[in-house]
C-alpha positions, 0 to 999 in steps of 0.5 A: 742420103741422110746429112748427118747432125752437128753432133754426129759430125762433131764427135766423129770429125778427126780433128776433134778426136785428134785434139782430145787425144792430144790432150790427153797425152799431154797431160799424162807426159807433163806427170810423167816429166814432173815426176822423172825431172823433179821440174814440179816436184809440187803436184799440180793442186799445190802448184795452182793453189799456191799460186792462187795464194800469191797473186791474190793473196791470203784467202779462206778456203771457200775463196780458194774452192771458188777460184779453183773449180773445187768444193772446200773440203777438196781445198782443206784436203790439199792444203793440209800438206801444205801446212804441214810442210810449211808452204801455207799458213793460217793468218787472221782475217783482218775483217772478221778476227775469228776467220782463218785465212790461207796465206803463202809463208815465205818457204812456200813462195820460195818454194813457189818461184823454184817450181815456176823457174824449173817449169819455165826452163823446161818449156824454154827447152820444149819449144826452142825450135818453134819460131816466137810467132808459134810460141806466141800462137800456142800460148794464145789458143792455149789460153782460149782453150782454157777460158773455154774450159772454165766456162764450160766447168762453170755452166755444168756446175751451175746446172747441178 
């Protein structure tokens, strides 16, 4: 009798088929309360993007690609309604007087704690039942799983 690879056990293991299933069904019900509850009526890009902007501050766009995972011309792409509805605009570069940077207006920062507020809410609501050590729990596997995502997306990129 042959023991099976690692590999072979990985993909088969019910565990992991469960998790990325799981995964997945998350992502498409967290689109579909954005767009029912009007929770996040800014699209995940723009959520991230002006969040990027308001912890860190104004930043060029290959700044922002850099931290988000994305090349530039995905970033100017995303950004471009953003302006245009004013939730970003564009700012000297005290350091080079001819760059741009992105920064957050105040609207877009408004606009930014009302979405935060209303995503907050609704997990609040999701989670109500668990005990604090869950929440505590989930949000700490959950960031781990995300550290190791970034990781991963960051090792592939570097091999390209």
């Amino acid at each position: 009798m042959t023991t099976p690879s690692p590999q072979a056990t990985d993909r088969t293991d019910p565990v992991h088929t469960r998790l990325q299933y799981e995964l997945a069904l998350f992502a498409r019900r967290m689109e579909q309360v954005r767009t029912c509850d009007g929770v996040g009526t800014l699209d995940r890009a723009a959520y991230l993007l002006l969040d990027r902007l308001e912890r860190r501050g104004p930043a060029n766009v290959k700044a922002l690609a850099d931290a988000l995972g994305v090349d530039s011309s995905t970033v100017t792409r995303q950004v471009a309604p953003l302006v245009a509805a004013g939730l970003v605009g564009r700012v000297q570069d005290p350091a080079d007087r001819r760059a741009v940077r992105l920064a957050l207006t105040p609207v877009g920062a408004g606009r930014l704690v009302e979405v935060r507020d209303g995503r907050a809410e609704l997990t609040r609501r999701l989670v109500a039942g668990w005990h604090p050590e869950e929440q505590h729990a989930f949000c700490t596997l959950l960031a781990r799983f995300n550290l190791a995502m970034e990781s991963y997306t960051a090792d592939r990129q570097g091999q390209h």
